[in-house]
N, CA and C atoms of all chains as a GROMACS GRO file, in nm:
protein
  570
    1UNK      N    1  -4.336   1.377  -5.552
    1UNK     CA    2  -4.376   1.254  -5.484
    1UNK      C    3  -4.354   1.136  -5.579
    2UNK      N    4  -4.333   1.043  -5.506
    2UNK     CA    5  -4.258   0.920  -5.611
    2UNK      C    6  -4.364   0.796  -5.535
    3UNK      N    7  -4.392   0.748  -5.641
    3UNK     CA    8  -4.529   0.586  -5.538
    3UNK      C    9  -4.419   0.473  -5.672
    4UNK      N   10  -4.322   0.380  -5.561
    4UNK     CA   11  -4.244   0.256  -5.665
    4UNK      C   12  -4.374   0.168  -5.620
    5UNK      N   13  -4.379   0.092  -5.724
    5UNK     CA   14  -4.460  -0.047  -5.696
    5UNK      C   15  -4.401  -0.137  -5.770
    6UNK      N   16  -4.409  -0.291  -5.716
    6UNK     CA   17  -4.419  -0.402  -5.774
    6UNK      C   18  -4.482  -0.441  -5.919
    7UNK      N   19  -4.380  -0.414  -6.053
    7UNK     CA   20  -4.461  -0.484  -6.158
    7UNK      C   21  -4.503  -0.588  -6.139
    8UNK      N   22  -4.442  -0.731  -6.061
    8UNK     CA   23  -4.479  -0.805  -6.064
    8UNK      C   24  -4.579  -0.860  -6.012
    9UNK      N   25  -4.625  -0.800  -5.928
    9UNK     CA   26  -4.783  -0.803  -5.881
    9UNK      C   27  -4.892  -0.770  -5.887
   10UNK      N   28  -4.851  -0.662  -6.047
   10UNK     CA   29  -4.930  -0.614  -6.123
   10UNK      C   30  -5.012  -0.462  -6.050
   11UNK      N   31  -4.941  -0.385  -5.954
   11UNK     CA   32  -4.985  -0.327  -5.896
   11UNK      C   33  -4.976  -0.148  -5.953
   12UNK      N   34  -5.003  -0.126  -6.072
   12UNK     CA   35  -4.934  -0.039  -6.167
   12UNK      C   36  -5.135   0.050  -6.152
   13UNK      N   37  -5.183  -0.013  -6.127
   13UNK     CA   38  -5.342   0.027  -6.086
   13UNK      C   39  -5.350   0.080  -5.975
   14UNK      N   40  -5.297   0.003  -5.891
   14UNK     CA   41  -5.345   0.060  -5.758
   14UNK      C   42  -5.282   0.218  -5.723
   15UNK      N   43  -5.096   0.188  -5.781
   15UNK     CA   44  -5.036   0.296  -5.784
   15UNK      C   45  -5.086   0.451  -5.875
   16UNK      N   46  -5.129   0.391  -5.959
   16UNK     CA   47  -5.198   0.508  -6.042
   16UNK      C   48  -5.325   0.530  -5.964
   17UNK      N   49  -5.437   0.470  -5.897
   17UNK     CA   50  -5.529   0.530  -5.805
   17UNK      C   51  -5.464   0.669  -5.700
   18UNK      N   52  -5.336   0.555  -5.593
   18UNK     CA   53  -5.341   0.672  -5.548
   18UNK      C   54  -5.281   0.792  -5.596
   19UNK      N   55  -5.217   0.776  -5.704
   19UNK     CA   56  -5.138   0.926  -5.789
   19UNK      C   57  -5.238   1.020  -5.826
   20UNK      N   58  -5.353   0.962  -5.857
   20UNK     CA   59  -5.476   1.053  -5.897
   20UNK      C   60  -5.538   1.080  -5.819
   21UNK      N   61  -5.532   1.055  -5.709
   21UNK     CA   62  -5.623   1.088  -5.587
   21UNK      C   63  -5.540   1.159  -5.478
   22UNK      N   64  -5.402   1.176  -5.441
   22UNK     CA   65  -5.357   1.289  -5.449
   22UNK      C   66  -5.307   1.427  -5.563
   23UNK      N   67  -5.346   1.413  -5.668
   23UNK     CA   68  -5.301   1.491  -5.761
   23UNK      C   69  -5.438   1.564  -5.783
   24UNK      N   70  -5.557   1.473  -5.749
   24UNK     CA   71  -5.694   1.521  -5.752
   24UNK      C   72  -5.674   1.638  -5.597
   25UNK      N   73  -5.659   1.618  -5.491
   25UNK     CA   74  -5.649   1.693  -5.402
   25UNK      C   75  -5.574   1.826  -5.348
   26UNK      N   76  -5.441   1.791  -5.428
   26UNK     CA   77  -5.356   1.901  -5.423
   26UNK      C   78  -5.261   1.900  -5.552
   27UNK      N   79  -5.357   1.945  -5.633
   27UNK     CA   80  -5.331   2.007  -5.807
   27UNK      C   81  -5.191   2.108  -5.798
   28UNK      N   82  -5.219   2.180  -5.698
   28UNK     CA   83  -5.105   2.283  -5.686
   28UNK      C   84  -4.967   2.281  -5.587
   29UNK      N   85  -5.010   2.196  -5.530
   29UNK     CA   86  -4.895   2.166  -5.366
   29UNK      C   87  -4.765   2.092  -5.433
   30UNK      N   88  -4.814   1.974  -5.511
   30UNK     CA   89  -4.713   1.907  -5.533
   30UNK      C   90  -4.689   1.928  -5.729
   31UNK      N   91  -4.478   1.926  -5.720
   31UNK     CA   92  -4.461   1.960  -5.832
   31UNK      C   93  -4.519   1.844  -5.924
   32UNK      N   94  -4.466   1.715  -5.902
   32UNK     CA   95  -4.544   1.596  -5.964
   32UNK      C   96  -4.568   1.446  -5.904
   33UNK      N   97  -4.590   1.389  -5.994
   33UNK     CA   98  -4.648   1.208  -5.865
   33UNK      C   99  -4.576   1.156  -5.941
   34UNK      N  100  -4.469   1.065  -5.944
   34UNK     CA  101  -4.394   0.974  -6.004
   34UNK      C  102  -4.388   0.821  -6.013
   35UNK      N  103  -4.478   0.724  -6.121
   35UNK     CA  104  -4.506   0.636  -6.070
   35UNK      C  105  -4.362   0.534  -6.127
   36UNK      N  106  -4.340   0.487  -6.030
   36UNK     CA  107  -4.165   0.406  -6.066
   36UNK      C  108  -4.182   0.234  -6.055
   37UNK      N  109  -4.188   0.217  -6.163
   37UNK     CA  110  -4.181   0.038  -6.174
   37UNK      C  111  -4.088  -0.003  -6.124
   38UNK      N  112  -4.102  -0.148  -5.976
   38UNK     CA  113  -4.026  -0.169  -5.920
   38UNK      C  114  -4.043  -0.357  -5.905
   39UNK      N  115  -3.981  -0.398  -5.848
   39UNK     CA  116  -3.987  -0.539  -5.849
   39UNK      C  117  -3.967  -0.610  -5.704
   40UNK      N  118  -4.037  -0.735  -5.652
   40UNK     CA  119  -4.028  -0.790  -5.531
   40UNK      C  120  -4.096  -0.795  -5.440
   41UNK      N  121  -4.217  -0.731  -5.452
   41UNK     CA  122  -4.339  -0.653  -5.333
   41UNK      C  123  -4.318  -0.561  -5.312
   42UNK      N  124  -4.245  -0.449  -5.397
   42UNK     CA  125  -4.222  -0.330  -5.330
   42UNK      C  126  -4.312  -0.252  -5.354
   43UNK      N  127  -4.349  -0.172  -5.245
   43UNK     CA  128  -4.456  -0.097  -5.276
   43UNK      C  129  -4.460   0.053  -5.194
   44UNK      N  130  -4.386   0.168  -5.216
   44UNK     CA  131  -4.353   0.248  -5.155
   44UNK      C  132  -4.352   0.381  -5.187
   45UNK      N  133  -4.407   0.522  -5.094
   45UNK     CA  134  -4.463   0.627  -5.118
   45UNK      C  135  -4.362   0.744  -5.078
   46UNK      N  136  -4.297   0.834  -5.178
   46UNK     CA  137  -4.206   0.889  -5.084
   46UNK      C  138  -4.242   1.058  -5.138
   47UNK      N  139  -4.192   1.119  -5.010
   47UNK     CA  140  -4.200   1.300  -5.052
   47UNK      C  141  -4.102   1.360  -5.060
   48UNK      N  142  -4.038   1.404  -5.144
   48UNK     CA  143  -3.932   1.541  -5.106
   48UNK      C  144  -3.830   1.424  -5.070
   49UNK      N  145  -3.837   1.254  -5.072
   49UNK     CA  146  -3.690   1.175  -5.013
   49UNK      C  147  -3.761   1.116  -4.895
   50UNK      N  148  -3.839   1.149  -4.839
   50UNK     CA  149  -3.927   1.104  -4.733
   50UNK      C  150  -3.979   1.012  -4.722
   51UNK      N  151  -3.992   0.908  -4.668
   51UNK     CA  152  -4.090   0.756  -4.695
   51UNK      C  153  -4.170   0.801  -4.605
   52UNK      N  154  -4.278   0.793  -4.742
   52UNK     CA  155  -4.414   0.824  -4.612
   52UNK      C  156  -4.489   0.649  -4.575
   53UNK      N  157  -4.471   0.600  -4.695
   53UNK     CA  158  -4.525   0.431  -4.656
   53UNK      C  159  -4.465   0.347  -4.726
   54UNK      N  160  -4.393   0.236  -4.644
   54UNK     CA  161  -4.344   0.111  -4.724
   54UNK      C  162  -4.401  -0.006  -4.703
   55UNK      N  163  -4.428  -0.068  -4.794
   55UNK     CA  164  -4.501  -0.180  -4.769
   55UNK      C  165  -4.448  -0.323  -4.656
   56UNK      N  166  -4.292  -0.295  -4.673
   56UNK     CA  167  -4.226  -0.339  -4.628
   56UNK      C  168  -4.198  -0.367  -4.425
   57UNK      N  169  -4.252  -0.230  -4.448
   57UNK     CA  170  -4.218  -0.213  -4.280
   57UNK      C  171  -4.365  -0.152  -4.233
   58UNK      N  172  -4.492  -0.150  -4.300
   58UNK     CA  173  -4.581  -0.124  -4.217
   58UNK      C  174  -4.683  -0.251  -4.261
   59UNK      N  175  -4.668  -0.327  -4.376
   59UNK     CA  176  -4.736  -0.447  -4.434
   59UNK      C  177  -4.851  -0.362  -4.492
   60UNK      N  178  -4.870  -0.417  -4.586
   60UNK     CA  179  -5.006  -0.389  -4.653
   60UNK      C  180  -4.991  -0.228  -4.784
   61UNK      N  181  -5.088  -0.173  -4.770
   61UNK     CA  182  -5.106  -0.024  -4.833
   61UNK      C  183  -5.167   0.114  -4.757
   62UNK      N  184  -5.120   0.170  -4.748
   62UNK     CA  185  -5.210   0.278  -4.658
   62UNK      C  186  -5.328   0.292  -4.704
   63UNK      N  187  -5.376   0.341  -4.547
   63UNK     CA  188  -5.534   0.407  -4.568
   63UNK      C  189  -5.504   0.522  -4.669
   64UNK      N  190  -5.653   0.573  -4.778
   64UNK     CA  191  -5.595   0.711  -4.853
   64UNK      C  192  -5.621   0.825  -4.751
   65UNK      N  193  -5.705   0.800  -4.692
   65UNK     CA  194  -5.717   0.927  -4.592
   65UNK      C  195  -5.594   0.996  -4.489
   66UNK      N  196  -5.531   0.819  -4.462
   66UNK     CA  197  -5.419   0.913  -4.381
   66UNK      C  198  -5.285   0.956  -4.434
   67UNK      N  199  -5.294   0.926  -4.578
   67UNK     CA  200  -5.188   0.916  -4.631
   67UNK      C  201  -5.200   1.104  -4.692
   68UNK      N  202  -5.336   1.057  -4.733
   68UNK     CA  203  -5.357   1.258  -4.762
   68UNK      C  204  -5.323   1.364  -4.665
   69UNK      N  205  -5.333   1.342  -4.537
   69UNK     CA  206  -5.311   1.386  -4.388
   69UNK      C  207  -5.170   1.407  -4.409
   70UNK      N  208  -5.103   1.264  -4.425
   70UNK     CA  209  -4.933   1.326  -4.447
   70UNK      C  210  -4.929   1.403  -4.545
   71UNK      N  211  -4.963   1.398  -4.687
   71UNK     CA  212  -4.893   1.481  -4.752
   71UNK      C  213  -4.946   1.641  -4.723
   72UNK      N  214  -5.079   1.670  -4.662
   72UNK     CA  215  -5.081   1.743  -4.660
   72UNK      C  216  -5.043   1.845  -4.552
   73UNK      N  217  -4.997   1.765  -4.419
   73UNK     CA  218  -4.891   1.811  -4.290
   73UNK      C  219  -4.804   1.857  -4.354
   74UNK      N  220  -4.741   1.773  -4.469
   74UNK     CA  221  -4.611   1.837  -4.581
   74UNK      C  222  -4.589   1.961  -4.627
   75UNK      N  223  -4.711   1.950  -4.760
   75UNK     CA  224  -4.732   2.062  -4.854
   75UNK      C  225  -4.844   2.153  -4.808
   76UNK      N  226  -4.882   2.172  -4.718
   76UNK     CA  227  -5.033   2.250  -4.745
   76UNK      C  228  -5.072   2.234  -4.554
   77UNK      N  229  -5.026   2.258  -4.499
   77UNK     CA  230  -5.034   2.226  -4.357
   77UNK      C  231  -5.156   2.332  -4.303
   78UNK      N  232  -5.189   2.427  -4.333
   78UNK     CA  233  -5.283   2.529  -4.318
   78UNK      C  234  -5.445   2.467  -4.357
   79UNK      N  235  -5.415   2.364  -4.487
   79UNK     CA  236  -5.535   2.298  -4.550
   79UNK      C  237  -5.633   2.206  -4.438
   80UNK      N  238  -5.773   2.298  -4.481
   80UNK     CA  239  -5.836   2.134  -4.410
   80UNK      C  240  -5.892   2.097  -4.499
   81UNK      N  241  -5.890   1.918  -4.519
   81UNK     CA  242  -5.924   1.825  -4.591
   81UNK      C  243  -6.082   1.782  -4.581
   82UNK      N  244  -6.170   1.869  -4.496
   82UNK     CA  245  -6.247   1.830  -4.497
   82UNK      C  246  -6.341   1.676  -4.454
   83UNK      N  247  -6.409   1.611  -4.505
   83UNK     CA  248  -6.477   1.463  -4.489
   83UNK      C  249  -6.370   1.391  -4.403
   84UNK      N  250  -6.183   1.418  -4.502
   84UNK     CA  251  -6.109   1.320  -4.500
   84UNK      C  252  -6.023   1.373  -4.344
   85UNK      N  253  -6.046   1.441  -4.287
   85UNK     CA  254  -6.026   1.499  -4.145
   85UNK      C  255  -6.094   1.431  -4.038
   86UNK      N  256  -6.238   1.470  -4.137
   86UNK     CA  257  -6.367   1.399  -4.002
   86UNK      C  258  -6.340   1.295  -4.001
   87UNK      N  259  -6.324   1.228  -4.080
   87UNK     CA  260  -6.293   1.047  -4.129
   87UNK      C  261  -6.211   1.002  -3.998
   88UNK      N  262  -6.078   1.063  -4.034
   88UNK     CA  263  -5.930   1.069  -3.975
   88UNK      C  264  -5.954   1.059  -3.815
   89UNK      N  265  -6.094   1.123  -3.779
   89UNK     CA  266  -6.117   1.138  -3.605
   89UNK      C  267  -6.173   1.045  -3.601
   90UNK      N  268  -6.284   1.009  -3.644
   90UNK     CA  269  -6.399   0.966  -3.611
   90UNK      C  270  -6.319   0.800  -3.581
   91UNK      N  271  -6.256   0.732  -3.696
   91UNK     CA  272  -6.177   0.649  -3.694
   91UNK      C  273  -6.062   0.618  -3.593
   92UNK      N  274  -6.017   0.736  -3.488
   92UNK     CA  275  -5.887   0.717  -3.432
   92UNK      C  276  -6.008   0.684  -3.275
   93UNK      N  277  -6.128   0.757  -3.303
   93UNK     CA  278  -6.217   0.751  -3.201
   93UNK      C  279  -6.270   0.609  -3.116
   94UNK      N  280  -6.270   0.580  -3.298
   94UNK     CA  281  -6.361   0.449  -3.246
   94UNK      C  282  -6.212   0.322  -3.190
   95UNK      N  283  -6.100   0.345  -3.273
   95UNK     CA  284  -5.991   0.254  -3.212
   95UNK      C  285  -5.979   0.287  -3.073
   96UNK      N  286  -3.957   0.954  -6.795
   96UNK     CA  287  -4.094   1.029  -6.861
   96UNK      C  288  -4.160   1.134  -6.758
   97UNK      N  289  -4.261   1.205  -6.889
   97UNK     CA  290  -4.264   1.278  -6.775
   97UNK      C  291  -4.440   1.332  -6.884
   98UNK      N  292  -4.497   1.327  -6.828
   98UNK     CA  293  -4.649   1.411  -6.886
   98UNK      C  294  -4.700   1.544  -6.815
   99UNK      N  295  -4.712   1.626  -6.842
   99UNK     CA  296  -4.742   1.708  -6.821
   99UNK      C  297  -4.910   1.761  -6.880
  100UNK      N  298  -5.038   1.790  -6.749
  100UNK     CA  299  -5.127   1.860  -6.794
  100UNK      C  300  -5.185   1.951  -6.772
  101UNK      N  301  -5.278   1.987  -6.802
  101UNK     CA  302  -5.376   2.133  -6.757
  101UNK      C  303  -5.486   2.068  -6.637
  102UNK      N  304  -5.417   2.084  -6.527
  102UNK     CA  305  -5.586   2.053  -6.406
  102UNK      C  306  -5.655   2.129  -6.458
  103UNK      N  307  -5.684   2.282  -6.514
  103UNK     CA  308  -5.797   2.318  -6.565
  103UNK      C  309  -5.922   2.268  -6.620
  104UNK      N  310  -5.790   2.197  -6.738
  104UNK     CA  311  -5.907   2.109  -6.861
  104UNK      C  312  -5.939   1.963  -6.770
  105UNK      N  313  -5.891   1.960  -6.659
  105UNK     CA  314  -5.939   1.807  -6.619
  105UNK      C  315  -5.861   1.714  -6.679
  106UNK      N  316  -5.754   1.741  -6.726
  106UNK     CA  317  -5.644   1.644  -6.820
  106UNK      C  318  -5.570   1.528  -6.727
  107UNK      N  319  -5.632   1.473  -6.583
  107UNK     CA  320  -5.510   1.404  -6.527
  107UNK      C  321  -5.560   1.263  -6.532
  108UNK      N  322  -5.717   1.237  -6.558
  108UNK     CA  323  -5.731   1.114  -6.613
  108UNK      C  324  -5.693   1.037  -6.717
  109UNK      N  325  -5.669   1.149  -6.836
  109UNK     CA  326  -5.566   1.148  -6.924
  109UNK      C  327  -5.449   1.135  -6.922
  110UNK      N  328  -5.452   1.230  -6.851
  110UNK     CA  329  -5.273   1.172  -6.819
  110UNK      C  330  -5.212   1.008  -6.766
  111UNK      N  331  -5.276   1.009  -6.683
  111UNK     CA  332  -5.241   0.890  -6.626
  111UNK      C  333  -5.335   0.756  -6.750
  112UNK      N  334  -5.400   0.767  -6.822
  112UNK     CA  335  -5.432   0.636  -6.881
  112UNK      C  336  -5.316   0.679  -6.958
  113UNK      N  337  -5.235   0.746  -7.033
  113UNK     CA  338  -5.120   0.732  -7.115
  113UNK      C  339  -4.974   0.654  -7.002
  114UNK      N  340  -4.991   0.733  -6.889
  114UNK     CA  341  -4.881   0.677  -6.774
  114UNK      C  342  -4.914   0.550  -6.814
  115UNK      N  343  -5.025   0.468  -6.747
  115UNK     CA  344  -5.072   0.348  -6.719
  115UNK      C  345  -5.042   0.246  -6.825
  116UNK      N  346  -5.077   0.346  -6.965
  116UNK     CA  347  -5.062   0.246  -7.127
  116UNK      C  348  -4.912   0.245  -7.125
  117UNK      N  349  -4.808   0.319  -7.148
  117UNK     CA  350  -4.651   0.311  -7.137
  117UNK      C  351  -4.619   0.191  -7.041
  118UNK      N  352  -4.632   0.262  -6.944
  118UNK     CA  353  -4.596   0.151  -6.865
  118UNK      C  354  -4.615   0.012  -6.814
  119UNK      N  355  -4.700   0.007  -6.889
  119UNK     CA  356  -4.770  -0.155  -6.903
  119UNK      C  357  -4.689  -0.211  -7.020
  120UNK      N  358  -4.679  -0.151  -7.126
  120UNK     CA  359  -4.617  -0.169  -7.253
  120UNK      C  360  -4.442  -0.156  -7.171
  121UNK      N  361  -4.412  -0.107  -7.131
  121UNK     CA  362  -4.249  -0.107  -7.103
  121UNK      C  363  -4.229  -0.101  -6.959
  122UNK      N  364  -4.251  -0.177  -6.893
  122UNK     CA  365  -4.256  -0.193  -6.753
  122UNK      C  366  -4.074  -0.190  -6.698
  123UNK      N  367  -3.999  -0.246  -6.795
  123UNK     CA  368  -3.888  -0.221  -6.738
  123UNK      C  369  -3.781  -0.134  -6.797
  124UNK      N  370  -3.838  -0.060  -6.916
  124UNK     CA  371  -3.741   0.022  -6.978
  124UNK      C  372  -3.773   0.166  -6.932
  125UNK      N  373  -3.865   0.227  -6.863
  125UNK     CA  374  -3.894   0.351  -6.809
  125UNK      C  375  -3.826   0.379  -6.688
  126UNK      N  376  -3.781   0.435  -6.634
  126UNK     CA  377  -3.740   0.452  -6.481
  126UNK      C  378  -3.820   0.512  -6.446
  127UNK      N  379  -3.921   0.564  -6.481
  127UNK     CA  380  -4.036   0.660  -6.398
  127UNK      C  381  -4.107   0.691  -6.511
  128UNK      N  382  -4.256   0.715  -6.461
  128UNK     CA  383  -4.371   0.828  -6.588
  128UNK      C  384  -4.436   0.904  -6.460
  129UNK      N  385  -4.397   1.007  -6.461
  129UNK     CA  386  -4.408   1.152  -6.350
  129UNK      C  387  -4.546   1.205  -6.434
  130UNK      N  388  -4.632   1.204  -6.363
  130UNK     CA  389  -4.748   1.352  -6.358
  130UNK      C  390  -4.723   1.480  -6.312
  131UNK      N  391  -4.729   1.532  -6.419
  131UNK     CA  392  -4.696   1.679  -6.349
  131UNK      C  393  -4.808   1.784  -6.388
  132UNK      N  394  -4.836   1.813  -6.291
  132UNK     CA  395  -4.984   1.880  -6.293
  132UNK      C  396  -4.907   2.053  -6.384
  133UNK      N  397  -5.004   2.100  -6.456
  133UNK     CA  398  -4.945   2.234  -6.493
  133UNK      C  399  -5.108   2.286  -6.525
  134UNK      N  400  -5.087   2.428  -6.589
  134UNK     CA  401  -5.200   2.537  -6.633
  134UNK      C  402  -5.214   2.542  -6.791
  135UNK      N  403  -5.285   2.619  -6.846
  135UNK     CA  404  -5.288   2.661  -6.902
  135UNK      C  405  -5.276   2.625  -7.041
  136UNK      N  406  -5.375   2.493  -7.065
  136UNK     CA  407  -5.413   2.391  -7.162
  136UNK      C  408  -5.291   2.295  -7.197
  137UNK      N  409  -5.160   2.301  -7.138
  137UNK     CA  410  -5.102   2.219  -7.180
  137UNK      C  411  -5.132   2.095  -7.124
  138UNK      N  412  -5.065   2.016  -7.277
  138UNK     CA  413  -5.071   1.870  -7.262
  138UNK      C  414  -4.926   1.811  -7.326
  139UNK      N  415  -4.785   1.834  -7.238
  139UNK     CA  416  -4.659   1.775  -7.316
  139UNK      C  417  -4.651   1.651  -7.270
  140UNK      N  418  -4.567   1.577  -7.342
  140UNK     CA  419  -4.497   1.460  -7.280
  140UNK      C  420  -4.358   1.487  -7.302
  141UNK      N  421  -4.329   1.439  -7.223
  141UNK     CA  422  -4.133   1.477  -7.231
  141UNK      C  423  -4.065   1.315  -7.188
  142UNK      N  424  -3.915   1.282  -7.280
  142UNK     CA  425  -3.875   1.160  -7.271
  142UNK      C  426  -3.750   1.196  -7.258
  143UNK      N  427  -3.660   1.174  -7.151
  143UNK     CA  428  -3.545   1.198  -7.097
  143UNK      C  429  -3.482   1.358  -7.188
  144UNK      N  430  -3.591   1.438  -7.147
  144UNK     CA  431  -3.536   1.592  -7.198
  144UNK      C  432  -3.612   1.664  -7.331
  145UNK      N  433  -3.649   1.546  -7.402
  145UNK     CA  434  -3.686   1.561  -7.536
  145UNK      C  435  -3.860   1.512  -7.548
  146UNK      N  436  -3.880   1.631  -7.605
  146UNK     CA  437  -4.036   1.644  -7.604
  146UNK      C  438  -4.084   1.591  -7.709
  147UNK      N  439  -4.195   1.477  -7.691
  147UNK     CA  440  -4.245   1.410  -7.785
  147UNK      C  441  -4.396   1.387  -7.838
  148UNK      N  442  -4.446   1.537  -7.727
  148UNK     CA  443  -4.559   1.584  -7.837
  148UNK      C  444  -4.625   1.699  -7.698
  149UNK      N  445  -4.666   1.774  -7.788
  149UNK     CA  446  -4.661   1.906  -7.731
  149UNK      C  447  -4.813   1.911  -7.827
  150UNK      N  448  -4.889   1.973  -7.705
  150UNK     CA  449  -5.048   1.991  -7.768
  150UNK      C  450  -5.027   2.118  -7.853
  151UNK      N  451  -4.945   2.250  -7.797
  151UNK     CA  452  -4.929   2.355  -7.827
  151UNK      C  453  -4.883   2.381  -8.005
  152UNK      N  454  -4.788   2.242  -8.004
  152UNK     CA  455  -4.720   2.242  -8.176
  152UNK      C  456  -4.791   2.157  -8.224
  153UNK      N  457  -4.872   2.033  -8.170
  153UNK     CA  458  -4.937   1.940  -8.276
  153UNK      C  459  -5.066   1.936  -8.238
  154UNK      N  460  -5.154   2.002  -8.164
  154UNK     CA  461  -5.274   2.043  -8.147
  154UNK      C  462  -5.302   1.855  -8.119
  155UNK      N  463  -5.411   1.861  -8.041
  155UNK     CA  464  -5.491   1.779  -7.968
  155UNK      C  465  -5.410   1.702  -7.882
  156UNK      N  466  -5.422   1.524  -7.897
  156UNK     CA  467  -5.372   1.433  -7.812
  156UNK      C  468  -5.311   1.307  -7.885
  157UNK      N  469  -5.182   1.275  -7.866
  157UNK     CA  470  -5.128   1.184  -7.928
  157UNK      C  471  -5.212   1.061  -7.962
  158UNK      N  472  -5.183   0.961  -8.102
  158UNK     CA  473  -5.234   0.882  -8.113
  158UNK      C  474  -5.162   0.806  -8.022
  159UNK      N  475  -5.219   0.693  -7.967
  159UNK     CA  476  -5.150   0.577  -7.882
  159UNK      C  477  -5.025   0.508  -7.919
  160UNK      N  478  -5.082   0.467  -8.005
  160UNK     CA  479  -5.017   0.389  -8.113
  160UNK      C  480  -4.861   0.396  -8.141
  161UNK      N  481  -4.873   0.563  -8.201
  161UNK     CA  482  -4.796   0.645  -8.235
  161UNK      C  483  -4.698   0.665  -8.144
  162UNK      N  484  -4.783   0.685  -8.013
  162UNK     CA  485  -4.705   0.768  -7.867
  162UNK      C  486  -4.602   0.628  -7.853
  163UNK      N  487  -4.626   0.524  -7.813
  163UNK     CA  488  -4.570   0.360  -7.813
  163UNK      C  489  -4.434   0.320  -7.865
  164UNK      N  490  -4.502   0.416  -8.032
  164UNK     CA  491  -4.355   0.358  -8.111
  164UNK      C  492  -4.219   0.466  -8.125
  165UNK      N  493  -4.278   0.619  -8.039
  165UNK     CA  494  -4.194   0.649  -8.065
  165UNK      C  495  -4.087   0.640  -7.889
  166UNK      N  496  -4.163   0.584  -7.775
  166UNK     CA  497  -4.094   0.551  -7.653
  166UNK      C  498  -4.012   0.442  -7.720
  167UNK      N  499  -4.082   0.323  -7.787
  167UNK     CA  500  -4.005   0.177  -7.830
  167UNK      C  501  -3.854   0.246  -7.873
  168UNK      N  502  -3.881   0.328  -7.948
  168UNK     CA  503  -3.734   0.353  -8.093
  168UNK      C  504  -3.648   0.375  -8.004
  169UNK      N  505  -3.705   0.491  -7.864
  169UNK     CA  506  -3.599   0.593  -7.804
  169UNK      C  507  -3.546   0.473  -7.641
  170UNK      N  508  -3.608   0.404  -7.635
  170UNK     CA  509  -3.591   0.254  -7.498
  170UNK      C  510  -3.553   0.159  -7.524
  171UNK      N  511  -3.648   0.127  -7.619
  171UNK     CA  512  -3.599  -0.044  -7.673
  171UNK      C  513  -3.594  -0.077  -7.800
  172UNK      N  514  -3.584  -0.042  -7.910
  172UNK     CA  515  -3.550  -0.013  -8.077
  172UNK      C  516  -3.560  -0.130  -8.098
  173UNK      N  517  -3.507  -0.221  -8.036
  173UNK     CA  518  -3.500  -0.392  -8.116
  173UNK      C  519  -3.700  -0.446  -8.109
  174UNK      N  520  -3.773  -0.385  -8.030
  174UNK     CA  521  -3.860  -0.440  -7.977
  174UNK      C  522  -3.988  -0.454  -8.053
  175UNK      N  523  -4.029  -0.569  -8.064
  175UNK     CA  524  -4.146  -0.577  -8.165
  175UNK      C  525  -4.293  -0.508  -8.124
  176UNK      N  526  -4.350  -0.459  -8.146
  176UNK     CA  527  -4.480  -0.406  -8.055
  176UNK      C  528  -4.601  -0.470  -8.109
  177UNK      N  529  -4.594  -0.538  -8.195
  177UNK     CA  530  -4.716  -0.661  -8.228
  177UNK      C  531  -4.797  -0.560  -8.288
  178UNK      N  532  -4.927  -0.592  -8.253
  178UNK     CA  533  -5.006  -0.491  -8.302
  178UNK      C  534  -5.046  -0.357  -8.313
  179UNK      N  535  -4.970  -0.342  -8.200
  179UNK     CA  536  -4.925  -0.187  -8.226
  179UNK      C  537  -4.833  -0.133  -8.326
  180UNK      N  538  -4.767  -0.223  -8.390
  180UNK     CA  539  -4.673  -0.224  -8.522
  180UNK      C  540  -4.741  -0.208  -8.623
  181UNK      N  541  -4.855  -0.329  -8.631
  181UNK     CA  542  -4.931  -0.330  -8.750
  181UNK      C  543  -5.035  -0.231  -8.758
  182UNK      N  544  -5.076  -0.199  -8.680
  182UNK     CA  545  -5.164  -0.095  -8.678
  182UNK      C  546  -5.160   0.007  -8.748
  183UNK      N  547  -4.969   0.082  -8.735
  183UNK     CA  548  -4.924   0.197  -8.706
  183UNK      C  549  -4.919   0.151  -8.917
  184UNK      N  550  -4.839   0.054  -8.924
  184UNK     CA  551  -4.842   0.031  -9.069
  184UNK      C  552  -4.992   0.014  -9.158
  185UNK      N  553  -5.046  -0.055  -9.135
  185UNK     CA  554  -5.256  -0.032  -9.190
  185UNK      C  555  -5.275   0.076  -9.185
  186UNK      N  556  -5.201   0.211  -9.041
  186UNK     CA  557  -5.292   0.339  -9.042
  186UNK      C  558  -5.211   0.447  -9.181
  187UNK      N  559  -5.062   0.392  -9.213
  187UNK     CA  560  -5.014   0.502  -9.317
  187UNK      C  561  -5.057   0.440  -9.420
  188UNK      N  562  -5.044   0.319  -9.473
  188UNK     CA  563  -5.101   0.282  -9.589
  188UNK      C  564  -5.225   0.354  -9.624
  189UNK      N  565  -5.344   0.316  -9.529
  189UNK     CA  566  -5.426   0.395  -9.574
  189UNK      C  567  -5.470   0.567  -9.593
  190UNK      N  568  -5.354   0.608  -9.531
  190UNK     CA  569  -5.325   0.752  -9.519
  190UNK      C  570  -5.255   0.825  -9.668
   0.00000   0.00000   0.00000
């Protein structure tokens, strides 16, 4: 998994949050998190070549919950995530 | 780049404050600092192939400092590192 971000927006934090917070979740699923200094607002999450989120074309940063959901539809599709499942309903509920 | 740790030992907060320190320090000479989760107490760092500290041969965890100047030599050689220079020079003198 590769997360590019914007040096210039100083976003080298946020990107390292979510690298640790999927790497916290699935220690074993994925070979590694790659954080890639990038420039312009870019801010983008990819799997296996896959864009799972660009900042570009969905605006903003993903939720972490649903972003865990993708990777784990990916790597670990059998997994339940628990809280971040219930979360995932309860949330699509209330929209 | 590439770090490699033990989820066992809980090494990925570690890991990533070394990601986070590099790459703040060389934001545009890295093309990537990859987490790569592994077993079995390791703690390597690897720099385009070449391993530049291995817990296994130098026991514990790189000095910072140290870790800094030897990315600078192998990225950017011309590059002054300020106090991380002087540091590295105060710490052999007194050694």
């Amino acid at each position: 998994m590769e997360i590019e971000y914007c040096t210039q927006c100083r976003w080298l934090l946020r990107a390292a949050w979510y690298a640790q917070e999927v790497l916290t979740t699935f220690p074993r699923d994925l070979g590694e998190v790659a954080l890639v200094p990038g420039i312009g607002g870019v801010f983008e999450i990819r799997l296996d070549g896959e864009t799972l989120w660009s900042r570009k074309e969905q605006k903003g940063f993903p939720e972490l919950a649903d972003l865990k959901r993708q990777v784990r539809d990916r790597v670990a599709p059998d997994r339940d995530l628990g809280h971040t499942d219930r979360a995932g309903q309860s949330s699509s509920e209330s929209s």
